[in-house]
C-alpha positions as CSV (number, residue, x, y, z in Angstrom):
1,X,10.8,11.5,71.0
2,X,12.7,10.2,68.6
3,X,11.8,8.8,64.8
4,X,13.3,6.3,62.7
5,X,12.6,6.6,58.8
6,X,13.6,4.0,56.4
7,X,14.0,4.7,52.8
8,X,12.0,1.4,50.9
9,X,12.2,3.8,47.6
10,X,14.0,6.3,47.3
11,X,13.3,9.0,44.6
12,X,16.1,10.8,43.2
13,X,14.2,13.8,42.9
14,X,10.9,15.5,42.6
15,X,10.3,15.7,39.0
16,X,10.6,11.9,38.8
17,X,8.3,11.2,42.0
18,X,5.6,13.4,40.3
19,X,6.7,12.0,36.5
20,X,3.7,9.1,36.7
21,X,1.0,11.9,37.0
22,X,2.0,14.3,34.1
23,X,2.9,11.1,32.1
24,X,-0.9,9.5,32.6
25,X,-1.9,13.1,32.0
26,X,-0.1,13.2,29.2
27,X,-2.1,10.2,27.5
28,X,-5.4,11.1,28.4
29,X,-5.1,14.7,27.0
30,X,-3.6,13.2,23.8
31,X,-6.0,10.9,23.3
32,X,-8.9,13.6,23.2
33,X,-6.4,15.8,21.0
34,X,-6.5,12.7,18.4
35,X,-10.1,12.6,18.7
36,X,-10.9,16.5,17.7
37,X,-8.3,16.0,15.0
38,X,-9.3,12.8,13.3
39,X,-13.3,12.3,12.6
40,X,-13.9,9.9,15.0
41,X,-17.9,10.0,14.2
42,X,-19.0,9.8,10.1
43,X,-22.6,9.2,9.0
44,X,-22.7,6.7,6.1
45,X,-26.1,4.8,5.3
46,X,-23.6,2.2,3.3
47,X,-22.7,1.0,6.9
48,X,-24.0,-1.0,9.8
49,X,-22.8,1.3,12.9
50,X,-20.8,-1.3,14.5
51,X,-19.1,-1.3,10.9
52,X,-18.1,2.2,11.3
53,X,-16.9,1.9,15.0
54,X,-14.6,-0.4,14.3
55,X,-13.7,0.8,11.0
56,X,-11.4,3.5,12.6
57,X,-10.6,2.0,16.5
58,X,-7.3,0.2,14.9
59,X,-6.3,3.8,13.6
60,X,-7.0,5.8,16.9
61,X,-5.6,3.1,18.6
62,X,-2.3,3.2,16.7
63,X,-2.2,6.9,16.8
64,X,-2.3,6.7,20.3
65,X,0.0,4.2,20.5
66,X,2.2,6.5,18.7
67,X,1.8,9.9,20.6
68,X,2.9,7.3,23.8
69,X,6.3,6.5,22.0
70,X,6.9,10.1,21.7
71,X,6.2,10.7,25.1
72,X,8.3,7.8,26.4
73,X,11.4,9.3,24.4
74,X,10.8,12.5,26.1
75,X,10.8,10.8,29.8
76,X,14.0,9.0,29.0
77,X,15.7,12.5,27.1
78,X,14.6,14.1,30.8
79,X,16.6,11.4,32.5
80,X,13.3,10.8,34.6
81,X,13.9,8.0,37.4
82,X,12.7,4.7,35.7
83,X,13.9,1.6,37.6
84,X,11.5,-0.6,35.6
85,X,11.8,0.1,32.1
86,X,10.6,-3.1,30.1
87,X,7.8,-2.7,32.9
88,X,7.1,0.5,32.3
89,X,7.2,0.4,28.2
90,X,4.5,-2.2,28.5
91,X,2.4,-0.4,31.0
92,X,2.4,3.0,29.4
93,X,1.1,0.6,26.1
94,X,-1.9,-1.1,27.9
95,X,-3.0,2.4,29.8
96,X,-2.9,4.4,25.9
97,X,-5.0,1.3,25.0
98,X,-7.8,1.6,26.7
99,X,-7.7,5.4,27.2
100,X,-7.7,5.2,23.8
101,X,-10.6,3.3,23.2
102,X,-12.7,5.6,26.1
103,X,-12.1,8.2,24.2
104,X,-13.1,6.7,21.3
105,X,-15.7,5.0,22.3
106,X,-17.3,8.0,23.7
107,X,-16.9,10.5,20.7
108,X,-18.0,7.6,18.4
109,X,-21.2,6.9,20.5
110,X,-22.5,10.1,21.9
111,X,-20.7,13.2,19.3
112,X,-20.1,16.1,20.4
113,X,-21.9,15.0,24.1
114,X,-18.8,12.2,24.2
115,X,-16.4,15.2,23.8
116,X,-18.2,17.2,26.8
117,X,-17.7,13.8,28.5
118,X,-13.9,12.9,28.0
119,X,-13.3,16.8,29.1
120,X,-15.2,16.8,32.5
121,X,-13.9,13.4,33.2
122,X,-10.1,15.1,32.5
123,X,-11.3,17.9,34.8
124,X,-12.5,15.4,37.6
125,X,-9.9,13.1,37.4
126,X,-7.2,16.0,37.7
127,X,-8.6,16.4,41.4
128,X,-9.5,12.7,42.4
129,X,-6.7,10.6,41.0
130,X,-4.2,11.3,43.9
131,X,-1.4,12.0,41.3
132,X,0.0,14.9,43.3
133,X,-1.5,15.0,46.8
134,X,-2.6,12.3,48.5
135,X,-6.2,11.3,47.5
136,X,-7.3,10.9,51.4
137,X,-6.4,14.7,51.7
138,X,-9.1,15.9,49.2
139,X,-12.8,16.2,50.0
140,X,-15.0,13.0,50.3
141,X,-16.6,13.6,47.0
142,X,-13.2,13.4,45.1
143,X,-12.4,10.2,47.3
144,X,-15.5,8.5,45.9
145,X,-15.1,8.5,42.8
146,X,-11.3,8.4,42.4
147,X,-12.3,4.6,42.9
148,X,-13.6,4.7,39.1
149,X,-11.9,6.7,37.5
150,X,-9.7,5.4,35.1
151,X,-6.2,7.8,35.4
152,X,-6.1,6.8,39.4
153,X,-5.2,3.2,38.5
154,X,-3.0,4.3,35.7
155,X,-1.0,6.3,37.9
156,X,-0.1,3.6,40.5
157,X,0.6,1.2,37.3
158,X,3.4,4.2,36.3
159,X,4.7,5.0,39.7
160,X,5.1,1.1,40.7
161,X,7.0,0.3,37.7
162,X,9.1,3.9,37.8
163,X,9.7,4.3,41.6
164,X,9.3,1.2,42.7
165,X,7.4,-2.0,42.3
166,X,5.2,-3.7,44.9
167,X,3.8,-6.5,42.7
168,X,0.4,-6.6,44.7
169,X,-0.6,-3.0,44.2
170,X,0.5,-3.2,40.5
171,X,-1.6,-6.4,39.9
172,X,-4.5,-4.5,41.5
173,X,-4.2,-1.6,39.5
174,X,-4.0,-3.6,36.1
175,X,-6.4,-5.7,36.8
176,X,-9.3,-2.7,37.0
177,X,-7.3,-0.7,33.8
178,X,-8.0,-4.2,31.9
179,X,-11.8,-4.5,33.3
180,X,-12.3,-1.2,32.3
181,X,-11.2,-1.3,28.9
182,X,-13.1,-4.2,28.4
183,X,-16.2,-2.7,30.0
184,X,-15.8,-0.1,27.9
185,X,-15.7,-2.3,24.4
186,X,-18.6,-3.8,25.5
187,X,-20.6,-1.2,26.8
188,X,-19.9,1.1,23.4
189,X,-20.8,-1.9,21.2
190,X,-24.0,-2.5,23.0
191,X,-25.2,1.1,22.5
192,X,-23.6,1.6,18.9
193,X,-25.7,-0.6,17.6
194,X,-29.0,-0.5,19.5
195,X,-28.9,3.8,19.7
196,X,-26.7,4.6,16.8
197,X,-30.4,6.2,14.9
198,X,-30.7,8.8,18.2
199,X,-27.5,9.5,18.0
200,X,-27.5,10.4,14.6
201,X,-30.8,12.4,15.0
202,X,-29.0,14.7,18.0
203,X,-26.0,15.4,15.8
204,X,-27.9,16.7,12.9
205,X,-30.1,18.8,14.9
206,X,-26.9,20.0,16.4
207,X,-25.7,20.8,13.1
208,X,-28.8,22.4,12.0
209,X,-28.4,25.0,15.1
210,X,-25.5,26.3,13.9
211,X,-24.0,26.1,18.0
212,X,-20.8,24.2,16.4
């Protein structure tokens, strides 16, 4: 029997075809570095608590922004395949965004508990986002809930403007990164303000434990 194979994109080699993983990888770990390193979560009875969340989102976000500009030099200094680039400059921008403001968001809101949640959610989404092997190989649980996590989308943003654009499945993918980010303002808003006091309670009894 005899097969035919046609080449729609080709990949120069297999650093680049892998390149969108480590670069969405990338993001997310340095958005949790920024975190641990800048306060993200201050106690101040001067304050309302949507005062203090969005008294430091512009910095995290431009720190993010930042570490992203750095890690976009680095891709082009490694010659990775980029056939895209204006494409992919403004989609490695939107994807730090609203990683960004997860992050945030969650160490803000929950303390220490947000930390344990960008962690296990870097953990899970190492296995379910289909950055290396094919998602449809990996046990049904890892299917599931590739279809929510955030990097899975990220990644096909990266590798459709890198290796090769098909508009549709880039549309798709931006479309949930947006959603989620927006979600994800509203959602941290909602329980800032209404759950701030519990919060606050958990963290100082955390404190007083001597644990951290």
């Amino acid at each position: 029997m005899k097969i035919n194979k046609t080449v729609m994109n080709k990949v120069d080699n297999y650093g680049s075809e892998v390149s969108p993983f480590y670069l969405v990888l990338s993001m997310w770990v340095g958005c949790i570095i920024t975190a641990v390193m800048v306060r993200s979560r201050y106690l101040n009875p001067k304050y309302s608590p949507l005062e203090l969340y969005f008294g430091k989102l512009g910095l995290f976000i431009l720190l993010g922004l930042l570490q992203t500009t750095v890690t976009m030099a680095c891709a082009f200094i490694m010659v990775i395949q980029i056939l895209n680039i204006p494409l992919f400059i403004v989609s490695m921008y939107i994807i730090t965004i609203v990683f960004m403001l997860f992050v945030y968001s969650c160490i803000s809101v929950f303390g220490n508990a947000g930390n344990g949640i960008v962690i296990i959610l870097l953990v899970l989404q190492i296995l379910s986002t289909g950055g290396i092997y094919p998602v449809q190989v990996m046990a049904p649980f890892f299917q599931f809930i590739s279809l929510f996590m955030p990097m899975t989308y990220a990644i096909v943003m990266i590798r459709e403007a890198s290796l090769g654009l098909y508009l549709s499945n880039y549309l798709f993918a931006l479309s949930l990164i947006i959603a989620m980010g927006i979600a994800t303002f509203i959602i941290a808003v909602i329980i800032k303000d209404r759950y701030d006091k519990k919060a606050n309670y958990f963290e100082r009894c955390l404190d007083e434990s001597g644990l951290f």
